[in-house]
C-alpha positions in Angstrom: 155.3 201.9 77.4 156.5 204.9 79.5 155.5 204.8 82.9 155.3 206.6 86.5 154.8 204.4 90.0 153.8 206.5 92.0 153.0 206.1 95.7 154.3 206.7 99.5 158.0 204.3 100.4 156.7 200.7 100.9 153.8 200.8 98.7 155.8 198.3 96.8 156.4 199.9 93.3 159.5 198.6 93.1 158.4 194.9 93.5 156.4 196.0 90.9 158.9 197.3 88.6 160.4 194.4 88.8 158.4 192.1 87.5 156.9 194.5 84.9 161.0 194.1 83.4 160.6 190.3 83.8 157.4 190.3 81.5 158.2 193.7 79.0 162.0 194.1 79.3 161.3 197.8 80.5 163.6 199.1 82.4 162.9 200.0 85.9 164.7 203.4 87.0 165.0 203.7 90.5 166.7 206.5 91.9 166.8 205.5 95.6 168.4 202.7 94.0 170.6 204.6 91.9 171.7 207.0 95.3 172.4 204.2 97.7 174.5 202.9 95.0 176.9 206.3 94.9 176.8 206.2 98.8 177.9 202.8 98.7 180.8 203.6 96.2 181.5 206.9 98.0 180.8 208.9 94.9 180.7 212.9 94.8 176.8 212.2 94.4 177.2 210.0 97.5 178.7 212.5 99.8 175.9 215.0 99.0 172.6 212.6 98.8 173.9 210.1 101.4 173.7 212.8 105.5 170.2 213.7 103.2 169.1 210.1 103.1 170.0 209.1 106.4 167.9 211.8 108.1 165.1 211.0 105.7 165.3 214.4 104.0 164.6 214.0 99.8 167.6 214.9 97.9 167.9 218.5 96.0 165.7 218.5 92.7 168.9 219.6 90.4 170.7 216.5 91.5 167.6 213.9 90.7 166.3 215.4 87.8 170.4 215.1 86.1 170.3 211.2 87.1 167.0 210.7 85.2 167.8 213.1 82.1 171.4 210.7 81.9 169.5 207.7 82.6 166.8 208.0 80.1 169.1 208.7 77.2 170.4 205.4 77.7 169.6 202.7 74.7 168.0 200.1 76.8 165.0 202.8 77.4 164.5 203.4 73.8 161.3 201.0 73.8 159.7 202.6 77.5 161.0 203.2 80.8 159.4 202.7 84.3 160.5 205.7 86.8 160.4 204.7 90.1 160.2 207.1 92.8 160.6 210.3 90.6 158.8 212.9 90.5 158.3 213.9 93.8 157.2 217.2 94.1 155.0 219.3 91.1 158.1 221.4 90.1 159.6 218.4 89.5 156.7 216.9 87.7 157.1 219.9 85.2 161.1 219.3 84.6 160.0 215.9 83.8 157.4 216.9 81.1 160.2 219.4 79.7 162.8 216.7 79.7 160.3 214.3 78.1 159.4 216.8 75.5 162.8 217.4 74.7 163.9 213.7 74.1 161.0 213.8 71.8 158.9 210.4 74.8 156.0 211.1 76.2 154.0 209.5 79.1 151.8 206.3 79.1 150.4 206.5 82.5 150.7 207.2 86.1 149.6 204.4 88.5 149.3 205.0 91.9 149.6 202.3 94.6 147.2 202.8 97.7 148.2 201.4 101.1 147.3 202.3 104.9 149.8 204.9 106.8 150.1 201.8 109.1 151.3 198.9 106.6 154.1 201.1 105.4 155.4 201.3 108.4 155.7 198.0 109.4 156.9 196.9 105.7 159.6 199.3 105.9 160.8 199.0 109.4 161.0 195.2 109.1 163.0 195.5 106.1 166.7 194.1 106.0 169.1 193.9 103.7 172.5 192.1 103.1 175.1 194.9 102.5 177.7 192.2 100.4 174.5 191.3 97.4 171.9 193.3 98.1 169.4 190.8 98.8 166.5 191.9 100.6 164.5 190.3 103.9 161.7 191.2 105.9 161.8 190.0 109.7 158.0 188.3 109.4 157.3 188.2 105.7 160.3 187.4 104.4 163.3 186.2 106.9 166.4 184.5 105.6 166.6 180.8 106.4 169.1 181.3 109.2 168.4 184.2 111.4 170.2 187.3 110.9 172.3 185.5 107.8 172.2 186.6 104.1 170.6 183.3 102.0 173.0 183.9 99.6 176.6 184.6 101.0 176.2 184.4 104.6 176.5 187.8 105.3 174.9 189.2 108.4 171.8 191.1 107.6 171.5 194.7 108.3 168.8 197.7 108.8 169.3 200.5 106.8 169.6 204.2 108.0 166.6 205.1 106.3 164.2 201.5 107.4 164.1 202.9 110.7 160.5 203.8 112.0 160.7 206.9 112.9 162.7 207.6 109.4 159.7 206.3 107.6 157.7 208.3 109.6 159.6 211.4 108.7 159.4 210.1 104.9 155.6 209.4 105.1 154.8 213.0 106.1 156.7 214.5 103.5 155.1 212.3 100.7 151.9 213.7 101.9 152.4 216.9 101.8 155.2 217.2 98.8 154.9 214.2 96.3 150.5 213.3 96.9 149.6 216.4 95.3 150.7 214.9 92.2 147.5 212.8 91.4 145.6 215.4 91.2 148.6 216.9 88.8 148.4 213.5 86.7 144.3 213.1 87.2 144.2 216.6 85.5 146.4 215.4 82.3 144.3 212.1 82.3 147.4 209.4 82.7 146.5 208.4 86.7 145.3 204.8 87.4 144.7 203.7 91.2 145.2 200.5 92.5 144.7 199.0 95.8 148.9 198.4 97.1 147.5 196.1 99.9 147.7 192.0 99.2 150.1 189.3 97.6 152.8 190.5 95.4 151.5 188.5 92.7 147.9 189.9 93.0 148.3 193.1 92.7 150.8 192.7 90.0 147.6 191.4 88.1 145.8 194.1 88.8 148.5 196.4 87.7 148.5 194.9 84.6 144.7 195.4 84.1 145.0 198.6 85.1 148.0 199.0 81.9 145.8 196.8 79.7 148.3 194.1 79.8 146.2 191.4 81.3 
């Protein structure tokens, strides 16, 4: 099962992604995840993504479409792969389809999570996150046990550069006008599913499974 989850930051595909691996063992490739680990580690791809993510500005296409092609070739994808926040844009929807095509896969479908301009908002700028594990909080939804304090190691909780609200903001209006055009790009090829983003973790994970026909 080769997948896209596609939708605006906060709709929640990576919650999603997650417990997709639990049930399937397919492996979720994140690469905001992948670039705040290389700014974190002060890699070369850290220097140049990191002043880009900070401001909320997407990172160049040659760099993310090089930490996918790597990333797919990888055994533990063999079976499917779940991308996460790639593509963004239509060009590189189309290096995707080459890159596919060339590593002989092929898409299953692209599901796209729907949520209000306002509830991204306040998911993302409530978001904290310990800096030691990576564990992650939400000031209402999800606070630690002890304020400001990681669960886990006691570590005070921080707000990243790029959960700020008028980062998200920044994000939200680029998604609309670079990376939403792609449902009608994926509508067209006949691979997009919709689902409603809004609700329990847990429900919408059922109806993401419906959607996949893994009920």
């Amino acid at each position: 099962m080769n997948l896209i989850l596609l939708g605006p930051p906060n709709a929640g595909k990576g919650t999603q992604a997650k417990k997709l691996y639990a049930d399937f063992a397919i492996p979720q490739i994140s690469t905001g995840d992948i670039l705040r680990k290389a700014v974190r580690e002060g890699t070369e791809l850290g220097k140049q993504a990191g002043p880009l993510m900070a401001a909320g500005a997407f990172v160049p296409d040659e760099l993310v479409i090089g930490i996918v092609e790597e990333r797919l070739k990888e055994a533990d994808c063999a079976k499917g792969f779940i991308l996460d926040g790639f593509p963004r844009t239509t060009p590189q929807a189309d290096a995707l389809d080459r890159m596919l095509a060339k590593l002989g896969k092929g898409l299953n479908a692209v599901v796209s999570f729907e949520v209000p301009h306002e509830t991204l908002v306040e998911r993302g700028s409530g978001r904290r996150s310990c800096p030691t594990c990576g564990s992650v909080y939400h000031v209402t939804q999800n606070p630690p046990r002890r304020a400001g304090l990681c669960d886990k190691d006691d570590s005070p909780i921080v707000q990243r550069e790029d959960d700020t609200a008028e980062v998200i903001e920044r994000r939200l209006k680029k998604y609309d006008t670079e990376t939403a055009p792609l449902k009608q790009f994926y509508a067209q090829k006949g691979l997009l599913k919709s689902i409603d983003g809004v609700g329990s973790p847990e429900g919408i994970y059922e109806e993401l499974k419906k959607a996949l026909g893994r009920a």
